[in-house]
C-alpha positions as protocol buffer text, in pm:
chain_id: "A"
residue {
  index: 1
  type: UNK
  ca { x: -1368 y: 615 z: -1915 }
}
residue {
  index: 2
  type: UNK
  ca { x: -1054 y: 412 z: -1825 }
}
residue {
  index: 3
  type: UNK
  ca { x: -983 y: 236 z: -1496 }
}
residue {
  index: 4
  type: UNK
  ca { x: -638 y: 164 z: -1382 }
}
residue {
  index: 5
  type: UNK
  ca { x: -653 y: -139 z: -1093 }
}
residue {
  index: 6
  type: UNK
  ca { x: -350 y: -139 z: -843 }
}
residue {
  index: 7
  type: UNK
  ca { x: -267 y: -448 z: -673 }
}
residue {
  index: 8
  type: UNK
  ca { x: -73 y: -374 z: -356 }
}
residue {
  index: 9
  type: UNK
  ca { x: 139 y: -728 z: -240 }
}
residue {
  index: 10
  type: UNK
  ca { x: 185 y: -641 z: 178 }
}
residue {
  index: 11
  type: UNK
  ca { x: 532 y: -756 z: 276 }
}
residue {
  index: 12
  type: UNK
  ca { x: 602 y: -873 z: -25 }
}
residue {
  index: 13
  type: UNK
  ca { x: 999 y: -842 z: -147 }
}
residue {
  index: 14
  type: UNK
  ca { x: 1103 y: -846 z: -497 }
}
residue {
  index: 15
  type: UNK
  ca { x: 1290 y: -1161 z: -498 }
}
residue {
  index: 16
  type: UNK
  ca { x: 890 y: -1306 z: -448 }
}
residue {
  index: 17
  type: UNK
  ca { x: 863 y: -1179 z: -839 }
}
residue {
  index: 18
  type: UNK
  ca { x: 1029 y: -1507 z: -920 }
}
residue {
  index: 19
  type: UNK
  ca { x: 872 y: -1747 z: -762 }
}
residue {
  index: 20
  type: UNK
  ca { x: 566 y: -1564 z: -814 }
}
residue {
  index: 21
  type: UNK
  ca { x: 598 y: -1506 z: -1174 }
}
residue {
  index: 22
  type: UNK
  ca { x: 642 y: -1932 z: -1212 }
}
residue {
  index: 23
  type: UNK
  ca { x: 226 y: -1936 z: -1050 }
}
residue {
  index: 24
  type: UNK
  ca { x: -19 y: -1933 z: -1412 }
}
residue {
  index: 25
  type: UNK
  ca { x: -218 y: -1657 z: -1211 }
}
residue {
  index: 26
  type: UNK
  ca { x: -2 y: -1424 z: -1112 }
}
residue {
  index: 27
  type: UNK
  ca { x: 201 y: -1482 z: -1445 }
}
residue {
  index: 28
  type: UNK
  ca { x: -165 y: -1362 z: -1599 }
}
residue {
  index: 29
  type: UNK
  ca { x: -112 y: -1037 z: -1395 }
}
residue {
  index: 30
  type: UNK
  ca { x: 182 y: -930 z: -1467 }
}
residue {
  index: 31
  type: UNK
  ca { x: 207 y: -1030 z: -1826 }
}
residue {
  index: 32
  type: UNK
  ca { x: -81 y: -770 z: -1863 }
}
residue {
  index: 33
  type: UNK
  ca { x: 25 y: -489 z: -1663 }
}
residue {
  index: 34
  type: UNK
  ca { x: 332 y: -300 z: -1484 }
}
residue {
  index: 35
  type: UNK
  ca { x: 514 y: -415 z: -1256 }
}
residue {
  index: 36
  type: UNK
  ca { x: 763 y: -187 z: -954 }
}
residue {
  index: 37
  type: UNK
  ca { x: 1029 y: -386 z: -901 }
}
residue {
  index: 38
  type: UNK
  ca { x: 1199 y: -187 z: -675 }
}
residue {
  index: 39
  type: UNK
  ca { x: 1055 y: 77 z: -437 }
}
residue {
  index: 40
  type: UNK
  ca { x: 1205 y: 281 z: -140 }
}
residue {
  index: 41
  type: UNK
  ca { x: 923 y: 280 z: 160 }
}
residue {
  index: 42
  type: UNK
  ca { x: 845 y: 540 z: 327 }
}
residue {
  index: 43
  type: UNK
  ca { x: 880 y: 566 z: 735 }
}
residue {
  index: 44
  type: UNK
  ca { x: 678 y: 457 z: 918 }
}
residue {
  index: 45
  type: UNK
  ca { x: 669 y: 153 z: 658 }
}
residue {
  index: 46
  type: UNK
  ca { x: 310 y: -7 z: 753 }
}
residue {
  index: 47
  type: UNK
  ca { x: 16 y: -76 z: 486 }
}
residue {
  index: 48
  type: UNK
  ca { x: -232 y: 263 z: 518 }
}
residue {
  index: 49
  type: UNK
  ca { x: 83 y: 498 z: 578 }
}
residue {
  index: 50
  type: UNK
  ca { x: 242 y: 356 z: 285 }
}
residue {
  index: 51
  type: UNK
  ca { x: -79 y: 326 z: 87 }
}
residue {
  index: 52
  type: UNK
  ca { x: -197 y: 692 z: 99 }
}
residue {
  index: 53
  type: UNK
  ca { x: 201 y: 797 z: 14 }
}
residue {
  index: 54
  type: UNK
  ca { x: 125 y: 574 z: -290 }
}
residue {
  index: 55
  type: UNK
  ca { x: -238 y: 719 z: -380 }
}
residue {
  index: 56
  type: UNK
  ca { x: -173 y: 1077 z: -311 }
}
residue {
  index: 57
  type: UNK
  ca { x: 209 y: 1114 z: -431 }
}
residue {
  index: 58
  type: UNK
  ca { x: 255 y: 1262 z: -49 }
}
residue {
  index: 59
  type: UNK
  ca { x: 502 y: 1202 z: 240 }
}
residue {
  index: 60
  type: UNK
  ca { x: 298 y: 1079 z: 558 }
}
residue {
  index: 61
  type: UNK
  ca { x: 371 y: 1428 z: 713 }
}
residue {
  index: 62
  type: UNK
  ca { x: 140 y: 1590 z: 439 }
}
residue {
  index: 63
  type: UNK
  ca { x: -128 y: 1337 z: 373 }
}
residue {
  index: 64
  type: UNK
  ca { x: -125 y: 1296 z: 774 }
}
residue {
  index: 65
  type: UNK
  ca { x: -168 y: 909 z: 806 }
}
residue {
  index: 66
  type: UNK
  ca { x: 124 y: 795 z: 1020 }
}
residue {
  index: 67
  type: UNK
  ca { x: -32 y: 490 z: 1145 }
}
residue {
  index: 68
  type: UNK
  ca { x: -311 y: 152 z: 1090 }
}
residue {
  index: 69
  type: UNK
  ca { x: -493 y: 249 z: 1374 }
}
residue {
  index: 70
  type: UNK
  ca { x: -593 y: 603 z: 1575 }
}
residue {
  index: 71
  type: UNK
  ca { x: -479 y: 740 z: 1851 }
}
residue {
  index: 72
  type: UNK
  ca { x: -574 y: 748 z: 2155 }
}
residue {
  index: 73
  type: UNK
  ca { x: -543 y: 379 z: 2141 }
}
residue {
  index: 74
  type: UNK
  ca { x: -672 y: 297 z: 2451 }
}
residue {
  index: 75
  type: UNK
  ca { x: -1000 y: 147 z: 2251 }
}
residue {
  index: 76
  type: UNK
  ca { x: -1067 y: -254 z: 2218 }
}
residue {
  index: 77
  type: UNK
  ca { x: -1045 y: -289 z: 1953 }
}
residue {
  index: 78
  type: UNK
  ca { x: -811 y: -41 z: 1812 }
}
residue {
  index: 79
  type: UNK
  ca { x: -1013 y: 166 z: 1588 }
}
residue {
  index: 80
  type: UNK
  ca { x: -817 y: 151 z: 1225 }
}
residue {
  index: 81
  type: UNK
  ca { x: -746 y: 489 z: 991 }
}
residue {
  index: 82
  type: UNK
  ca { x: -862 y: 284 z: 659 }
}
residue {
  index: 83
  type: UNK
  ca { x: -1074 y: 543 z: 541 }
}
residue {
  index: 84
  type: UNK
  ca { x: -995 y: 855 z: 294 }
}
residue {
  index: 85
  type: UNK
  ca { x: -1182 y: 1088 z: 517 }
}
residue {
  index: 86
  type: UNK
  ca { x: -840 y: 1044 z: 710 }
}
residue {
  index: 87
  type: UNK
  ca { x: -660 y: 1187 z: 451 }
}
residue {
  index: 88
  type: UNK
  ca { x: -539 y: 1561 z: 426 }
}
residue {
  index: 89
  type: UNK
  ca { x: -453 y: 1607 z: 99 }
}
């Protein structure tokens, strides 16, 4: 069976490859993988939105996450959408 592992940087830019890629960890990682150097968010651009568009190949208006946390959001705390049983596709 083969595995793939994605590592998913939050607010990370590429011009952080650099300095990153100077670190003997990180050098580790991406010496023995791929790396995206360059990607085009999608909107709303906030980590489980952007997460699911990268796991399911989906636009936010088809996997229906659109946010980190549910609505209503009159909860304290906020209740967060982190799980796949929010997704729709």
């Amino acid at each position: 069976m083969s595995r793939i592992v994605v590592i998913s940087s939050d607010a990370q830019v590429g011009e952080d490859l650099e300095y990153l890629s100077a670190k003997p960890n990180f050098r580790r990682f991406l010496a023995g993988g791929a790396c995206v150097r360059n990607v085009r968010s999608i909107y709303p651009s906030v980590t489980f939105p952007a997460h699911a568009t990268m796991l399911t190949g989906c636009y936010p208006e088809h996997h229906g996450v659109t946010s980190n946390s549910q609505f209503p959001a009159f909860f304290d705390p906020v209740p967060w959408t982190w799980f796949s049983s929010f997704l729709k596709c």
